[in-house]
DOLUM-36106 format. One record per residue: residue in one letter; x, y, z of N, C-alpha, C in turn. Coordinates in Angstrom, 2 decimals, padded with zeros to 5 digits. Example, Ala and Ser with C-alpha at 12.3 -4.5 7.8 and 13.67 -1.06 7.14 Angstrom:
2
rest_nx_ny_nz_cax_cay_caz_cx_cy_cz
A_013.19_-005.69_007.80_012.30_-004.50_007.80_013.20_-003.30_007.80
S_012.85_-002.25_007.08_013.67_-001.06_007.14_012.90_000.03_007.87
END
This chain:
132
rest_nx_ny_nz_cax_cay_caz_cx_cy_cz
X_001.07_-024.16_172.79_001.21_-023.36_174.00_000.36_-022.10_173.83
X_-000.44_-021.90_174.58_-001.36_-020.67_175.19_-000.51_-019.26_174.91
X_-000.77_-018.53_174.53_-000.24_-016.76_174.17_-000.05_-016.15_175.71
X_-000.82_-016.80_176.73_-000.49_-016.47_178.17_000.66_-017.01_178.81
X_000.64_-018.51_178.34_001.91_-019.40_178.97_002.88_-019.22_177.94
X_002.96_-019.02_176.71_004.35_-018.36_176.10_005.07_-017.22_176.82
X_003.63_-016.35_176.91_004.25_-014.71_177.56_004.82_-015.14_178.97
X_004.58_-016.04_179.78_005.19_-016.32_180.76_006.21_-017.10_180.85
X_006.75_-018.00_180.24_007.69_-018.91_179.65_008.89_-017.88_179.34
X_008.29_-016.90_178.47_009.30_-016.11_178.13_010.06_-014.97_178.80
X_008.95_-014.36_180.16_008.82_-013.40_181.24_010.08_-014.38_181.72
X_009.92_-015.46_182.20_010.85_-016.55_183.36_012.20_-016.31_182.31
X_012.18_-016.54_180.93_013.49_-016.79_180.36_014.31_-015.22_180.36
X_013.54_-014.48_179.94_014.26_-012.65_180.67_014.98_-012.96_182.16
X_014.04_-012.65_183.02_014.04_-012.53_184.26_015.54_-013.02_184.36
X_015.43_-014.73_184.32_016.34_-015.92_184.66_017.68_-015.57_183.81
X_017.51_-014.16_182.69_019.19_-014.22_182.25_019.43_-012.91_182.97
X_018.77_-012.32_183.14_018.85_-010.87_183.97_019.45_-011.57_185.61
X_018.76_-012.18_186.03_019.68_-012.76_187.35_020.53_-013.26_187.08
X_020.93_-013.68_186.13_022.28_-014.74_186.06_023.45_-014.08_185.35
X_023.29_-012.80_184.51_024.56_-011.92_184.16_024.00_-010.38_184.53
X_023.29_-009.97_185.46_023.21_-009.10_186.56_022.85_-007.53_185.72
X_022.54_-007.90_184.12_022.11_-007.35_183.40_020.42_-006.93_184.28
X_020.25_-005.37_183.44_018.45_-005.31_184.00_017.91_-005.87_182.91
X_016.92_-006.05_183.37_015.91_-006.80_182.47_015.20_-006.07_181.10
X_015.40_-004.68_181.30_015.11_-003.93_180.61_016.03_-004.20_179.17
X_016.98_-004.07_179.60_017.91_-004.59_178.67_018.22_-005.73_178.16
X_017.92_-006.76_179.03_017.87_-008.57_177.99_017.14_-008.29_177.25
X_015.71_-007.52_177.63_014.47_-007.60_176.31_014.94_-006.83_175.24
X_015.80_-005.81_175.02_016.26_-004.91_174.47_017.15_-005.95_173.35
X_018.42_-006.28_173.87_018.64_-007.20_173.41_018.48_-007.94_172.73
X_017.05_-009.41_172.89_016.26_-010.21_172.70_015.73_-009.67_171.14
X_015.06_-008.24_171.42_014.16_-007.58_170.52_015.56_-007.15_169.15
X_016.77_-006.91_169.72_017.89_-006.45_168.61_018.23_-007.83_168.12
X_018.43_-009.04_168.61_018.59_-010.09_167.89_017.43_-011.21_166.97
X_016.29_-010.23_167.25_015.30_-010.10_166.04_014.34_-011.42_167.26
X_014.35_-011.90_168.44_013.64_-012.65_169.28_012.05_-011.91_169.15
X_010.45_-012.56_169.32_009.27_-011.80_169.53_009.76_-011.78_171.09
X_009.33_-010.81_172.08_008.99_-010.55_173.02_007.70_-009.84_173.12
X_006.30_-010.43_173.47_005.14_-010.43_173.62_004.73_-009.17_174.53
X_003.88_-008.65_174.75_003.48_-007.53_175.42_002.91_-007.86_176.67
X_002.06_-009.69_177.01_002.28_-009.74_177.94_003.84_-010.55_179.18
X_004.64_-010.79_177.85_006.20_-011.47_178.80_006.35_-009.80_178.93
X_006.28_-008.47_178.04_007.05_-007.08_178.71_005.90_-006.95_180.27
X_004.81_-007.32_180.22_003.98_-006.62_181.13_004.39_-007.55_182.54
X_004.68_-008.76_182.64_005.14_-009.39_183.51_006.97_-009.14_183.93
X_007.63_-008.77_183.18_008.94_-008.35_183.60_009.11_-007.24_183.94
X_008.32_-006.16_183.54_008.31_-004.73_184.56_007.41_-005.22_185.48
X_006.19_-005.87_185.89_005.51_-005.83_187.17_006.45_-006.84_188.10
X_007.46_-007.59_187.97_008.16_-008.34_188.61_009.21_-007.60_189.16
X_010.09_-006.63_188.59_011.00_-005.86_187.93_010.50_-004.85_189.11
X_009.40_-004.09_188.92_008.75_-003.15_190.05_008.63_-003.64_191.44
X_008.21_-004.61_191.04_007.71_-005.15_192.97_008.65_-006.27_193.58
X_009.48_-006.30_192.85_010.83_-007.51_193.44_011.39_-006.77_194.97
X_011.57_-006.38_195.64_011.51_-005.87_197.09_010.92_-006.68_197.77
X_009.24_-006.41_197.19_008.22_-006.66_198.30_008.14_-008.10_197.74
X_008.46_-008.72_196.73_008.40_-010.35_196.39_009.26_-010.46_197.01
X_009.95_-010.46_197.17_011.51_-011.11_197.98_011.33_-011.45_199.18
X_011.19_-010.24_199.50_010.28_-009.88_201.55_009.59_-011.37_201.76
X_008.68_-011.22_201.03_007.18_-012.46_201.17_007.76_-013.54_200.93
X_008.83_-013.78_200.06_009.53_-015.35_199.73_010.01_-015.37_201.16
X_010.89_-014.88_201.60_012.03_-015.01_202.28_010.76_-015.35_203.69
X_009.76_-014.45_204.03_008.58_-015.21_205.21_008.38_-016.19_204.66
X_007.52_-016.63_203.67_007.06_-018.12_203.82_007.95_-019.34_203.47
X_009.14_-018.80_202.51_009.94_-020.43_202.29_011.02_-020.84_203.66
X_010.10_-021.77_204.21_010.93_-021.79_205.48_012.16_-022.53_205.05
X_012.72_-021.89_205.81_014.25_-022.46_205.40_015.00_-022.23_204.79
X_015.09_-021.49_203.79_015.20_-020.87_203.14_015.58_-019.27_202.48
X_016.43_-018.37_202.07_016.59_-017.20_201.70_016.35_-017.06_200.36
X_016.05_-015.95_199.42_016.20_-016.15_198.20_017.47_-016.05_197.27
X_018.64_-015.76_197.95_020.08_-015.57_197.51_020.29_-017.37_197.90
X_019.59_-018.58_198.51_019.73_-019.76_198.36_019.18_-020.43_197.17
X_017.90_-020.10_196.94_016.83_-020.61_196.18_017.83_-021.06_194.64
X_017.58_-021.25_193.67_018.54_-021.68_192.75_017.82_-020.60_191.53
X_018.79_-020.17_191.06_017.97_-018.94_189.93_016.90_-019.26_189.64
X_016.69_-020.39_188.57_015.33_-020.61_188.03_014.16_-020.49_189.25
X_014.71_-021.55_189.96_013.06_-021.09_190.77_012.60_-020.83_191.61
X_013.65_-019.07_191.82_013.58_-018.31_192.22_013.02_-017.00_190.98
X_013.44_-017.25_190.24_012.34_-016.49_188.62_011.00_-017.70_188.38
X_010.85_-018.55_188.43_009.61_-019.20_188.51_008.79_-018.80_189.74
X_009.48_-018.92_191.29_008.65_-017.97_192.37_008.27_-016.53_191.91
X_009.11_-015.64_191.79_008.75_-014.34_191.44_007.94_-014.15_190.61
X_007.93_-014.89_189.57_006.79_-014.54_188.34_004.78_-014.85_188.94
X_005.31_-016.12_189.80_003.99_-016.56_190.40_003.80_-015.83_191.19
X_004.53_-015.39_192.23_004.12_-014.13_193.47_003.35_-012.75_192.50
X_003.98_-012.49_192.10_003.85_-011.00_190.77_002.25_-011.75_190.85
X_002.03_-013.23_189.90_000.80_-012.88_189.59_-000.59_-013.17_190.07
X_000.33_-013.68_191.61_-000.82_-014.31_192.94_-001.37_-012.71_193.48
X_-000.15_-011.84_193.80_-000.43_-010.19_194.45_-000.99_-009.33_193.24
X_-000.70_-009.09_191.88_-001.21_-008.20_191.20_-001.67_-008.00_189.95
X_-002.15_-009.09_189.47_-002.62_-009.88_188.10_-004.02_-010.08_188.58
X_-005.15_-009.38_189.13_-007.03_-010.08_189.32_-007.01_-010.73_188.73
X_-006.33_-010.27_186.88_-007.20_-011.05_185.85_-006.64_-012.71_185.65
X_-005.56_-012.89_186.68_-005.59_-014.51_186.79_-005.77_-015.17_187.81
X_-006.45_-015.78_187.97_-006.99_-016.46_188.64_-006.28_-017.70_190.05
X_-006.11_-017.16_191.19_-005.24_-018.06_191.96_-004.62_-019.33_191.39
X_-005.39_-020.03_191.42_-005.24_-021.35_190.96_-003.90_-021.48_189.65
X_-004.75_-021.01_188.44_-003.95_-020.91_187.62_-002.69_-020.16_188.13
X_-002.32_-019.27_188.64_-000.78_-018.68_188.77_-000.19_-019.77_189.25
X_-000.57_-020.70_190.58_000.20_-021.24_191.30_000.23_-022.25_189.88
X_-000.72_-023.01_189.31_-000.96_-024.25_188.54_000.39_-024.07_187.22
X_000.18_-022.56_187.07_001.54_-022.41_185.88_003.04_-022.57_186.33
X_002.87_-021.98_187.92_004.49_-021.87_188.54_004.96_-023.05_188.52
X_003.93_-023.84_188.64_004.47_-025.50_188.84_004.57_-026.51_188.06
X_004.05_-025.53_186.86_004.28_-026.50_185.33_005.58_-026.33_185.14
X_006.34_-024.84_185.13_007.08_-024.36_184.27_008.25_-025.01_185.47
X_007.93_-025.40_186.96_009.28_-025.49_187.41_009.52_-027.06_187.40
X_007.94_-027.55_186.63_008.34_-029.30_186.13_008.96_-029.44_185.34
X_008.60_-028.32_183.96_009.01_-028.91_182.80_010.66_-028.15_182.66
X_011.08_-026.81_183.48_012.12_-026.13_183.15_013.22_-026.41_184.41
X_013.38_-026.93_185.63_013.38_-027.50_186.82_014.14_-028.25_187.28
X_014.42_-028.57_188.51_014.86_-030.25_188.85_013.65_-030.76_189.44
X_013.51_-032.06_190.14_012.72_-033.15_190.05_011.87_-032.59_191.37
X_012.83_-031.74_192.48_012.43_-031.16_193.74_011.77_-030.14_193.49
X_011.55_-029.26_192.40_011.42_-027.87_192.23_009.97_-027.67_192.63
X_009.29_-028.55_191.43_008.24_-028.87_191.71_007.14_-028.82_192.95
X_007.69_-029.00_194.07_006.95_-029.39_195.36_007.59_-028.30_195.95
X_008.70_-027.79_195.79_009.26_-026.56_196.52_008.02_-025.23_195.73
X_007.57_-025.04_194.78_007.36_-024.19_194.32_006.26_-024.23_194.43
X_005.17_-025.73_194.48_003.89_-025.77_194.73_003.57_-025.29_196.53
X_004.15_-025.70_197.23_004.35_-025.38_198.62_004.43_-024.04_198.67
X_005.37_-023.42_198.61_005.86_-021.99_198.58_004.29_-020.98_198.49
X_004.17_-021.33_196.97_002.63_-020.85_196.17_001.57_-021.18_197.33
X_001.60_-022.15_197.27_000.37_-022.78_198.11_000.16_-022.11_199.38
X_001.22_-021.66_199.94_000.99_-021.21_201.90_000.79_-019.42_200.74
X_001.39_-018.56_199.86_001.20_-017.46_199.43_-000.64_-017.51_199.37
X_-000.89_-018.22_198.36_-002.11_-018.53_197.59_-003.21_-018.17_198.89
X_-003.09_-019.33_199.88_-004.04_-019.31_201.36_-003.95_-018.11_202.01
X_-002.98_-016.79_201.94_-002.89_-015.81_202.27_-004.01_-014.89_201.74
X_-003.40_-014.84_200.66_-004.21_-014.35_199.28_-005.75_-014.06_199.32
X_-006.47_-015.99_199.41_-007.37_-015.69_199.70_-008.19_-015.68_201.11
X_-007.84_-015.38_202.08_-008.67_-015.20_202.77_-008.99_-013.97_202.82
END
């Protein structure tokens, strides 16, 4: 695994316990780092830029997943969306493609069988925003 897709693997595994015992995130890593876990500098740089702009990610989920709210979405991939929004809006240094291409690995391999196409979709109508 890539030092980029660890740091993100691991960004999603913060995030995803921070939503699920309502802990900040600041503190799972805190945590993580006291029970002797690596937490990478880019999983810290993706959980404060997620962490910062979760408002305006939310906003943008809640327009394009039709049907959808993000208090529906199912934790994970709703932390697999957020991490990809974070790095479709404010990451240059990755590259469209790849953000959406990772959101949809991690919600194959970490996921249910639907996640997948919910998350490529989602990305996909963000992504076409993006670039025009």
């Amino acid at each position: 695994m890539t030092g980029r897709r660890r740091a993100r693997r691991i960004a999603i595994d913060i995030l995803y316990q921070s939503d699920l015992t309502g802990a900040e995130p600041s503190d799972v890593i805190a945590d993580w780092v006291g029970a002797g876990r690596d937490v990478p500098e880019g999983a810290n740089a993706l959980v404060d830029g997620v962490t910062e702009h979760a408002p305006s990610i939310d906003l943008l989920l809640e327009e394009v997943a039709e049907g959808w709210t993000v208090a529906r979405m199912s934790v994970l991939d709703r932390t697999i969306l957020r991490v990809g929004v974070f790095e479709l809006l404010h990451r240059e240094d990755v590259p469209v493609s790849v953000a959406v291409s990772e959101a949809v690995e991690a919600a194959s391999d970490l996921s249910s069988d639907e996640a997948k196409g919910f998350v490529n979709g989602v990305l996909g109508r963000i992504a076409a925003q993006v670039e025009r």
